[in-house]
N, C-alpha and C positions, 0 to 999 in steps of 0.2 A: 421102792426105797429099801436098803438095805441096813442089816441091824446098828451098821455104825453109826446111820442117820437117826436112828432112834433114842428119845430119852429112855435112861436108864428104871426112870420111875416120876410119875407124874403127882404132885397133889392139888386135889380139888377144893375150896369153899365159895361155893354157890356157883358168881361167874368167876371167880379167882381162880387160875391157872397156873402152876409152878411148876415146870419142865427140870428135871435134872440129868445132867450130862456126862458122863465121863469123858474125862479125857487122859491122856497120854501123854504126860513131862517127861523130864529127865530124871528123874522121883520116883517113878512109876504110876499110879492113878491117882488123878484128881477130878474135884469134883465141882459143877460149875450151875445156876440157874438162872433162869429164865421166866420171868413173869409174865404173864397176859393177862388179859377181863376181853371176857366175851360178850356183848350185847345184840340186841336185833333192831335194825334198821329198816323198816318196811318188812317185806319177807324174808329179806337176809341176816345173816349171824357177820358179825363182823367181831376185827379183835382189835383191840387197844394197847396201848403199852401205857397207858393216861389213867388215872385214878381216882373218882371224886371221893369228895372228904368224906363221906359217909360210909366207903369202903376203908377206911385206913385200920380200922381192928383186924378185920377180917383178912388183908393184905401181909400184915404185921403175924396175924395167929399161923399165916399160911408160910410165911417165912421161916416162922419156929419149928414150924412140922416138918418144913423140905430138911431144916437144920441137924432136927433128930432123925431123917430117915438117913440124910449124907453121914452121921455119925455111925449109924449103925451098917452102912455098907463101908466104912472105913474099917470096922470092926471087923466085919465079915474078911475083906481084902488082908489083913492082919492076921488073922489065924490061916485063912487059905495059901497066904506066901510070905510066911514068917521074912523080916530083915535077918539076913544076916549078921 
């Protein structure tokens, strides 16, 4: 796989999963996520895009945080390639 297929930064709580993505507009970078929950099935890990109710803080906390890290790589992209 090659780095384009990569997120750009991942967060973790527990099985909560948050992939962030760049991408490429007409804008220049934007930023895009991706939710999972990982559980195990027998001896395999299997992933979800389904949520039970007892995960929703923790879904929610994980949101906030992909939030602040996409803030801070806008920041970052902003001093590294000023607009003109």
């Amino acid at each position: 796989m090659n780095a384009k297929n990569k997120p750009v930064a991942k967060i973790v709580r527990g099985s909560i999963r948050i992939a962030i993505w760049a991408q490429q507009g007409k804008y220049g970078t934007f930023y895009t996520m991706s939710p999972s929950r990982s559980y195990r099935k027998g001896e395999d890990w299997m992933s979800s895009n389904s949520y039970p109710e007892d995960e929703a803080l923790a879904l929610s906390k994980a949101f906030l945080e992909a939030y602040d890290h996409i803030r801070a790589l806008k920041t970052k992209d902003s001093v590294e390639s000023p607009q003109a």
